[in-house]
KOLLUM-744409 format. One record per atom (N, C-alpha, C): residue in one letter; y, x, z. Coordinates in pm, whole numbers, padded with zeros to 5 digits, always signed. Layout:
<pts>
AYXZ
...
</pts>
This chain:
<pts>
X+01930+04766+04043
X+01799+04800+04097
X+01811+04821+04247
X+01715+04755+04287
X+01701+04757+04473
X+01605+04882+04522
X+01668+04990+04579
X+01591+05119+04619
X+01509+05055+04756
X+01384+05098+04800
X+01314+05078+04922
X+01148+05249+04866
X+01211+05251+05036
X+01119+05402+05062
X+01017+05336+05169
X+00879+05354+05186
X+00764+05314+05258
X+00659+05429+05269
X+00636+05441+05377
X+00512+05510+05368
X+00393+05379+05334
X+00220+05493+05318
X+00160+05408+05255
X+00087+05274+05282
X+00113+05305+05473
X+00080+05181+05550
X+00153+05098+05525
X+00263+05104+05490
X+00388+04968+05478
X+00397+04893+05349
X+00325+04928+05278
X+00325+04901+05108
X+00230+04764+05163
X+00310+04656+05074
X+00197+04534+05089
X+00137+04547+04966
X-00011+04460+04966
X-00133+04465+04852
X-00052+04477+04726
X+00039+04371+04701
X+00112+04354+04536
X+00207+04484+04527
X+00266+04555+04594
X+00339+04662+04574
X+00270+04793+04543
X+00135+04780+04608
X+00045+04935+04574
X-00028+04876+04438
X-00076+04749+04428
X-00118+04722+04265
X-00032+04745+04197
X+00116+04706+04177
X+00227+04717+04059
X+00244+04880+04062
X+00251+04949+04192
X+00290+05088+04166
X+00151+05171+04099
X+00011+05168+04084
X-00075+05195+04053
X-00062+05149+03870
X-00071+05011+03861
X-00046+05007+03720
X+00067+05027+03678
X+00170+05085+03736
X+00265+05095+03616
X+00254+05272+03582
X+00177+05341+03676
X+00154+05470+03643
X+00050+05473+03583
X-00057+05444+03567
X-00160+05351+03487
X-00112+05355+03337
X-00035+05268+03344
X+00025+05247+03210
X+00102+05347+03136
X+00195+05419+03223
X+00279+05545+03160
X+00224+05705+03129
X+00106+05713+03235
X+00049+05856+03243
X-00077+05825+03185
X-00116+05736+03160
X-00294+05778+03116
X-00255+05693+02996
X-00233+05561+02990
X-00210+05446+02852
X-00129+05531+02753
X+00015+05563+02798
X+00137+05558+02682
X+00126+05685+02682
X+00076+05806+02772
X+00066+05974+02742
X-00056+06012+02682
X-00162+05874+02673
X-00297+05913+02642
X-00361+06045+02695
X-00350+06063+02823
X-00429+06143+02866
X-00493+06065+03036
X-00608+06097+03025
X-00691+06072+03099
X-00750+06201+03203
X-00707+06142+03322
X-00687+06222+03439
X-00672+06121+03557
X-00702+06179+03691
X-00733+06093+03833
X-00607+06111+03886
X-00548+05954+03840
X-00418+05936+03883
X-00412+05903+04075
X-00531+05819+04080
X-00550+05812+04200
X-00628+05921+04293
X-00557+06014+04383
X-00542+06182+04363
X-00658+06208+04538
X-00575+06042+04598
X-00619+06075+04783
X-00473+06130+04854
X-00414+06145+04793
X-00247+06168+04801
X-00159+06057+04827
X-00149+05954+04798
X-00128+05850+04817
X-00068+05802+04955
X-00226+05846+05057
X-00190+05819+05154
X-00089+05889+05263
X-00089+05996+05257
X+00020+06051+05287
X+00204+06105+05227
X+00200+06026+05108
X+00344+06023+05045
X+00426+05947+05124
X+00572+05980+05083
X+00639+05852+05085
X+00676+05789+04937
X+00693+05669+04930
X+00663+05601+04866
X+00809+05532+04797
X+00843+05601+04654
X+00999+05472+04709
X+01021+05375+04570
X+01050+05270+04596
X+01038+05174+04451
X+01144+05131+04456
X+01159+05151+04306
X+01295+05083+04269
X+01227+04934+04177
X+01326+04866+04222
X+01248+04716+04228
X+01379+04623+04134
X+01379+04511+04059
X+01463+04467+03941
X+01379+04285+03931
X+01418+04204+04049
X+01413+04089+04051
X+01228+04081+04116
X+01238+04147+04217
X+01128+04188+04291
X+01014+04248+04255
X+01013+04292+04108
X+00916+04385+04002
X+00924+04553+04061
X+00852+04635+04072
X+00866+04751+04069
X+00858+04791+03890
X+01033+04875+03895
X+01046+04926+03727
X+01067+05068+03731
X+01101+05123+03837
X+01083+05255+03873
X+01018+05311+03987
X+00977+05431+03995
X+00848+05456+04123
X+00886+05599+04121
X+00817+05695+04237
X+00784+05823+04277
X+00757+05823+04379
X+00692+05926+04388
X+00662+06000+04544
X+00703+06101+04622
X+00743+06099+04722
X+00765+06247+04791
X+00688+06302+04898
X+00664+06422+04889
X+00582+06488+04983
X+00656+06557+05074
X+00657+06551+05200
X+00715+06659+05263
X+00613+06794+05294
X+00704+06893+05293
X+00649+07038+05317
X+00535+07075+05381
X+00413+07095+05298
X+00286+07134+05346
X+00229+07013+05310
X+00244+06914+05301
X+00160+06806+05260
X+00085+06815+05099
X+00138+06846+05042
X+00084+06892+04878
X+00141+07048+04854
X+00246+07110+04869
X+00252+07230+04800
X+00398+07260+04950
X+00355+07428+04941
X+00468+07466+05069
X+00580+07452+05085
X+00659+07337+04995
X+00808+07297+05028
X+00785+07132+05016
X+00902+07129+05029
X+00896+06918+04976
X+00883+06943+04852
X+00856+06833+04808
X+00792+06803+04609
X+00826+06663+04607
X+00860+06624+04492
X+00860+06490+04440
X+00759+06495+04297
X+00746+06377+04293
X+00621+06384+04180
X+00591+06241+04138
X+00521+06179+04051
X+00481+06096+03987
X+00642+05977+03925
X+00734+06050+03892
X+00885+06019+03848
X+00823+05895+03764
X+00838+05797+03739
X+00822+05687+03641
X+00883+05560+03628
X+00936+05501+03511
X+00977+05398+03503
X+00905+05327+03368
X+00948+05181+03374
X+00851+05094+03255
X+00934+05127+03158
X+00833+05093+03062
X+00892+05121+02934
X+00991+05008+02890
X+01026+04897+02934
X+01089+04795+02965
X+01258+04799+03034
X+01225+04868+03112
X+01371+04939+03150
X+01401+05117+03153
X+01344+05168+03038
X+01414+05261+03031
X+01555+05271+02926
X+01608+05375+02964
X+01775+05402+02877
X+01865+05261+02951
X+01796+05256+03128
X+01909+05199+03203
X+01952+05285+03324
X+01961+05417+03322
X+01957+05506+03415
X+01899+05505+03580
X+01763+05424+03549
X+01710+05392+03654
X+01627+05526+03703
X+01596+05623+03609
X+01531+05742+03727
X+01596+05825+03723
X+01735+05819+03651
X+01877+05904+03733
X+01894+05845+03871
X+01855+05706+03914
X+01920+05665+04036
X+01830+05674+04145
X+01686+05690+04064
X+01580+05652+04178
X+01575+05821+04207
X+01617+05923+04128
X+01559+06061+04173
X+01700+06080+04302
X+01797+06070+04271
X+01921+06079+04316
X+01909+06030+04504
X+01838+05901+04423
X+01812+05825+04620
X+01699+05949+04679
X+01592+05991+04582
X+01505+06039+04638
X+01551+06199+04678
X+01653+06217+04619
X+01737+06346+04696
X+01812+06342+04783
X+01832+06268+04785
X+01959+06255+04889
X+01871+06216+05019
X+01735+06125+05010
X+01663+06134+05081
X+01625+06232+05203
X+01554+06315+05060
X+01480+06450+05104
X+01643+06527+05217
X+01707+06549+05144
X+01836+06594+05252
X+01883+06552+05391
X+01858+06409+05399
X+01935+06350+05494
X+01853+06332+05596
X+01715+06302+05572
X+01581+06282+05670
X+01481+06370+05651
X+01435+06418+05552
X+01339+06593+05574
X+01420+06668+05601
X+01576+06684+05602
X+01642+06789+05644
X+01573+06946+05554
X+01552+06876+05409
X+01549+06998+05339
X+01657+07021+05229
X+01630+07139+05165
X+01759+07178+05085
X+01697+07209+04966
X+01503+07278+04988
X+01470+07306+04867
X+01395+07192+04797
X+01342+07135+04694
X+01242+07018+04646
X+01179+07072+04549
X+01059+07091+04529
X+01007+07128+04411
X+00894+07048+04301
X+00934+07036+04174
X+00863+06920+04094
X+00802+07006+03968
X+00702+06952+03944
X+00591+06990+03841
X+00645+06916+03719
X+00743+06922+03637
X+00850+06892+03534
X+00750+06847+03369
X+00763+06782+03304
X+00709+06787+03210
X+00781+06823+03113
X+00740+06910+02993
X+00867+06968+02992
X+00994+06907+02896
X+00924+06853+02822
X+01040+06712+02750
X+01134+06678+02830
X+01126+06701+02987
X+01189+06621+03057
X+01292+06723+03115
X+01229+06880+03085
X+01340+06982+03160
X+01500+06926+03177
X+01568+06895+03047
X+01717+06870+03069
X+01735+06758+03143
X+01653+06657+03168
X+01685+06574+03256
X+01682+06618+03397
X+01621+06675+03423
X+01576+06721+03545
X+01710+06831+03613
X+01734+06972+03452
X+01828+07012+03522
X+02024+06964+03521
X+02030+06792+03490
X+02113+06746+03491
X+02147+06684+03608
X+01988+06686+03718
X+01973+06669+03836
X+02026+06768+03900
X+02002+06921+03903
X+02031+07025+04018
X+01885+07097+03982
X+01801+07050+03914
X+01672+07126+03925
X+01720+07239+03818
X+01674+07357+03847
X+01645+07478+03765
X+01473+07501+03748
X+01456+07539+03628
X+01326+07570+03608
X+01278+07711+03651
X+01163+07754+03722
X+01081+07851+03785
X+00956+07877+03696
X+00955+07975+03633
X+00799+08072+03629
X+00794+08031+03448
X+00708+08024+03359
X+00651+07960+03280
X+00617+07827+03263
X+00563+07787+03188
X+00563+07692+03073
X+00368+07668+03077
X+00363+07581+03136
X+00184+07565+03157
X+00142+07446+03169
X+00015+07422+03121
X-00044+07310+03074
X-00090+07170+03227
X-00115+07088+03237
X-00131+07053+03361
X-00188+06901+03275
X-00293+06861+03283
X-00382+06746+03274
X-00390+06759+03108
X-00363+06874+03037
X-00363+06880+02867
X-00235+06849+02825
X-00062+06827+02914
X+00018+06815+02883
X+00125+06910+02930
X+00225+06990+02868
X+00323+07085+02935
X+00411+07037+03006
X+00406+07129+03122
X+00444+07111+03246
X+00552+07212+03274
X+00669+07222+03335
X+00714+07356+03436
X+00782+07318+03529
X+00749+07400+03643
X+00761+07397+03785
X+00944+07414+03778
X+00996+07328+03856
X+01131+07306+03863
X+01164+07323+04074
X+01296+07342+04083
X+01314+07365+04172
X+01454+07322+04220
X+01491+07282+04295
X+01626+07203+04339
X+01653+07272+04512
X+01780+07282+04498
X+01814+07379+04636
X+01859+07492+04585
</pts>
């Protein structure tokens, strides 16, 4: 898988359609919940795709500090259902940390976790923060890395 980070001016037309439907497909289609994926957030993320014969098969976003919540955050973690169980959002979160470290020059990251996903997350470095709470009708907990 080929990592590339963009903000949202740099995304050409076919890269913001594939990254739109494939969250499309994973958060509202395959989670069946219906919620405004398209937030207005967008435009100020960075943007990073992991890409598999020029397809985007993995995606997220990162926010730096103050832009969505008072530290850096990563958020919208996703890959197709097509290539998962190829450790592609072990690699894409990994780039997106090492990221956040090397160019936000941060140490803390904080992600809105679903919670099926806790052990993955703290196999990353994330520890979980606060309770266990609902977020679009699906459980969520706030995770924290740093």
């Amino acid at each position: 898988m080929k990592i590339e980070i963009k903000y949202f001016n740099e995304l050409i037309t076919n890269e913001l359609y594939e990254l739109l439907q494939l969250r499309s497909e994973v958060f509202v289609v395959e989670q069946n919940c219906v919620y405004q994926d398209i937030d207005g957030k967008d435009e100020i993320a960075l943007h990073v795709l992991g890409k598999e014969n020029g397809k985007i098969v993995a995606y997220l976003r990162i926010f730096k500090p103050g832009d969505y919540f008072q530290s850096t955050s990563i958020g919208r973690v996703v890959v197709t259902k097509t290539s998962r169980k190829k450790g592609y959002a072990k690699e894409i979160m990994n780039y997106a940390i090492a990221y956040v470290e090397g160019n936000i020059k941060e140490k803390a990251i904080m992600l809105s976790a679903q919670t099926y996903l806790m052990n993955f997350y703290k196999d990353l470095g994330f520890r979980s923060k606060g309770e266990e709470y609902l977020e679009d009708g699906i459980p969520h907990i706030k995770m924290v890395y740093g």
